[in-house]
Residue frames as a rotation matrix with the C-alpha (Angstrom) as fourth column:
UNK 1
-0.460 -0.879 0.123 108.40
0.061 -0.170 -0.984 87.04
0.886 -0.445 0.132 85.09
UNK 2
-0.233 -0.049 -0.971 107.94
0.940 0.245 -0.238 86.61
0.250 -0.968 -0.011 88.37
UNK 3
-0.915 -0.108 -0.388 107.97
0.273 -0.874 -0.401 90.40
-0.296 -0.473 0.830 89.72
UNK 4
-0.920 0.182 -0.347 105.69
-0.382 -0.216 0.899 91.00
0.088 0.959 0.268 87.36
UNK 5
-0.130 0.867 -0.481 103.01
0.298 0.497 0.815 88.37
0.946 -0.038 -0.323 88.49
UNK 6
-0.655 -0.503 -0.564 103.62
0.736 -0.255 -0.627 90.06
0.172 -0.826 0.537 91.79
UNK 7
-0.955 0.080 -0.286 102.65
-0.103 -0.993 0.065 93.04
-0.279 0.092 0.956 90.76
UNK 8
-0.585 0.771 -0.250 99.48
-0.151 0.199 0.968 91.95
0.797 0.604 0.000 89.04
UNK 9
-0.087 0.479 -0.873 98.57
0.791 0.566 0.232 90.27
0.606 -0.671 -0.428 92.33
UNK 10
-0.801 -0.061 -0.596 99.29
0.332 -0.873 -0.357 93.87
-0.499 -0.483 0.719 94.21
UNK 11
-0.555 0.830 0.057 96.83
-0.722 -0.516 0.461 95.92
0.412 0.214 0.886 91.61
UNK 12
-0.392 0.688 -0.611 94.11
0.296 0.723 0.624 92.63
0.871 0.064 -0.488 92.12
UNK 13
-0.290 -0.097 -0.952 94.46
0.917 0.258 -0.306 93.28
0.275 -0.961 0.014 96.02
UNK 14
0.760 0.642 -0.100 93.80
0.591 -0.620 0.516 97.11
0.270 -0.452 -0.850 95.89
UNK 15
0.725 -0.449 0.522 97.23
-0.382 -0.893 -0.238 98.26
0.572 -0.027 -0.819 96.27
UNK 16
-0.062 -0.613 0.788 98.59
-0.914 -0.283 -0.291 96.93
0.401 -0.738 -0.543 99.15
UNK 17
0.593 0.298 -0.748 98.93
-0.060 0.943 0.328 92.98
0.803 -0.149 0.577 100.34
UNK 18
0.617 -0.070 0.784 99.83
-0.770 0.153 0.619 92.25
-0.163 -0.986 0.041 104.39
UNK 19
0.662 -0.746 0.077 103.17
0.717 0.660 0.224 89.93
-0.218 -0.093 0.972 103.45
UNK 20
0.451 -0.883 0.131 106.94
-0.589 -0.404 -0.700 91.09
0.671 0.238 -0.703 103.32
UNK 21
-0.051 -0.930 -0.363 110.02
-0.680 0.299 -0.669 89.85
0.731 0.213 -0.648 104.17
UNK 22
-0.526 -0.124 0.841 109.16
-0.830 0.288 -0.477 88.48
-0.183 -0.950 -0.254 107.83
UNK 23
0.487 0.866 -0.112 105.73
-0.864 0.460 -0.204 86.69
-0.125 0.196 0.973 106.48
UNK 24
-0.164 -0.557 0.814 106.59
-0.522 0.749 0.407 82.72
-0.837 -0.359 -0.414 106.82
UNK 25
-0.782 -0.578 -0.233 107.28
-0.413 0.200 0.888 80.62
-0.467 0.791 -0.395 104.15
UNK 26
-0.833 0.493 0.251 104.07
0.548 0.797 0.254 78.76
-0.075 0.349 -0.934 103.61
UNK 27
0.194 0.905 -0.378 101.62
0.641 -0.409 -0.650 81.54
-0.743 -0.116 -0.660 104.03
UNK 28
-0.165 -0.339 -0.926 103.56
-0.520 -0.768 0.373 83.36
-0.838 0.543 -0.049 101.19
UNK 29
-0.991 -0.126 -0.044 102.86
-0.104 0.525 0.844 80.48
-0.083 0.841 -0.534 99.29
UNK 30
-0.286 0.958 0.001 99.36
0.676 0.203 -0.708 79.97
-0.679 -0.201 -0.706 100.41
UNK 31
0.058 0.652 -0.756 98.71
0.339 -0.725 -0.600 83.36
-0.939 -0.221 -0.263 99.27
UNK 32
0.505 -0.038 -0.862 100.62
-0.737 -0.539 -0.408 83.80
-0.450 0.841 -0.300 95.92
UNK 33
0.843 0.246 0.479 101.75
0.038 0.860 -0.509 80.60
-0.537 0.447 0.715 94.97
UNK 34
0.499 -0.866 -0.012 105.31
-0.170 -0.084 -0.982 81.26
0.850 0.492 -0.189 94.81
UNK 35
0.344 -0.329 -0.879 108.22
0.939 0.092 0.333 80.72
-0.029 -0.940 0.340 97.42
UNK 36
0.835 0.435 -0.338 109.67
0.508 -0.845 0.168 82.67
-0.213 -0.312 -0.926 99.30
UNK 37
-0.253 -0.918 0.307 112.78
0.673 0.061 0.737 82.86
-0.695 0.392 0.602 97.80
UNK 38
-0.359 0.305 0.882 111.02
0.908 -0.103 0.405 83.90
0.215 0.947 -0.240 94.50
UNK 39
0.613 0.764 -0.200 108.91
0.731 -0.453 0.511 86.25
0.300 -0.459 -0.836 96.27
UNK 40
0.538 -0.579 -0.613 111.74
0.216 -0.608 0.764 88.28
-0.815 -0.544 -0.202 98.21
UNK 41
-0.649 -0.761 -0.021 113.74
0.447 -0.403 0.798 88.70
-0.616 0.508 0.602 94.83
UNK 42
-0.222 0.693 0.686 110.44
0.869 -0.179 0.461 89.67
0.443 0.698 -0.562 93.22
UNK 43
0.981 0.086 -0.175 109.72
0.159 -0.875 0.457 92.65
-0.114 -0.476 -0.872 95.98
UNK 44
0.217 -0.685 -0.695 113.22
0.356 -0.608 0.710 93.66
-0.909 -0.401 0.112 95.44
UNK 45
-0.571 -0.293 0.767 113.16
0.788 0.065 0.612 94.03
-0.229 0.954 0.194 92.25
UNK 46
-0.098 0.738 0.668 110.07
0.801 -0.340 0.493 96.20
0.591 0.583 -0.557 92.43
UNK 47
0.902 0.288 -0.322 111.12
0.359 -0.914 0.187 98.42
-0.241 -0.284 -0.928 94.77
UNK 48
-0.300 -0.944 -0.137 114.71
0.567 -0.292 0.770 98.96
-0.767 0.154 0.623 93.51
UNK 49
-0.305 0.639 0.706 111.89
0.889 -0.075 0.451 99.66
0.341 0.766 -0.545 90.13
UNK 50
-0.972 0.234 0.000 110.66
-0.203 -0.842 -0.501 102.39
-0.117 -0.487 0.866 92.39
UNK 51
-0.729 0.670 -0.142 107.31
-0.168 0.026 0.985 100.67
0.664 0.742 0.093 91.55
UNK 52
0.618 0.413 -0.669 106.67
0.491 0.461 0.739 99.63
0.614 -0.785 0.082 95.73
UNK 53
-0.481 -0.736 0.477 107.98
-0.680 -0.030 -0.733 100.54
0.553 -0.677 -0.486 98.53
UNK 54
0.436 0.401 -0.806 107.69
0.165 0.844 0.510 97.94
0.884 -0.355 0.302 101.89
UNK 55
-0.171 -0.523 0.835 108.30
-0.946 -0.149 -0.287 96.65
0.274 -0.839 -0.469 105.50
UNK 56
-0.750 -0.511 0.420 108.51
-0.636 0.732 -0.245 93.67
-0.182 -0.451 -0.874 107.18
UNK 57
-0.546 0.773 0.324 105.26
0.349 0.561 -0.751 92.91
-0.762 -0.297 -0.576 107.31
UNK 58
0.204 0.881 0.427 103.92
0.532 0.266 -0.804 94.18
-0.822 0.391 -0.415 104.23
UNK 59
-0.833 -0.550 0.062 104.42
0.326 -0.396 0.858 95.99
-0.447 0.735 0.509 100.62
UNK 60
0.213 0.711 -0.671 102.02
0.247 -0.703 -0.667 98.85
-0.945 -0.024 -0.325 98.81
UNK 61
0.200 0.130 0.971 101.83
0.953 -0.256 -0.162 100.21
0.228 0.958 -0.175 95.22
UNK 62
-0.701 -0.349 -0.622 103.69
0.413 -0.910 0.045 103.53
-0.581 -0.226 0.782 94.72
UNK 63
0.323 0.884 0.337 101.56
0.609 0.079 -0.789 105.91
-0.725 0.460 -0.513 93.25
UNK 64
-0.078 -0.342 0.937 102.11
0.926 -0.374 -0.060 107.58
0.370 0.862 0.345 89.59
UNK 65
0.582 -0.084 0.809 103.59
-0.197 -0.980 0.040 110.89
0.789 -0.183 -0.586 90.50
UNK 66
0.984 0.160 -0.075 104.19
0.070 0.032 0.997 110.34
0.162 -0.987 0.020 93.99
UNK 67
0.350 -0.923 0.160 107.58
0.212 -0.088 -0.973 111.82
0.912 0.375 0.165 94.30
C-alpha cells in the first residue's frame, strides 16, 4: 500500500522529509517515486492514522506516546 511505503520512506529519512502538500509535482516524484496524487492521499491517510502530523511544506513521524 501506498501509505505504507510512505511511511517506510519517513522512518529511512529520520523522521521527518521537507515535502507536503505545496511541494511540486515532479520533485515529489523525484524524491519518492510516486505522484502526487498518490502521495497526498497517502499523507492523509497517515495523519487521519494519527501516525504524522504535517504542513505545507513538510510531514514528521508522531512519536509513540506523544499525546
Amino acid at each position: 500500500m501506498a501509505s505504507e511505503e510512505l511511511f517506510s520512506a519517513l522512518e529511512k529519512a529520520g523522521g521527518k522529509i521537507l515535502l507536503g502538500d505545496k511541494s511540486p509535482a515532479d520533485i515529489v516524484y523525484s524524491q519518492l517515486n510516486m505522484s502526487k496524487k498518490t502521495f497526498k492521499k497517502s499523507l492523509g491517510a497517515l495523519y487521519r492514522a494519527g501516525r504524522i502530523e504535517m504542513n505545507d511544506t513538510s510531514f514528521w513521524k508522531v512519536e509513540e506516546g506523544a499525546d
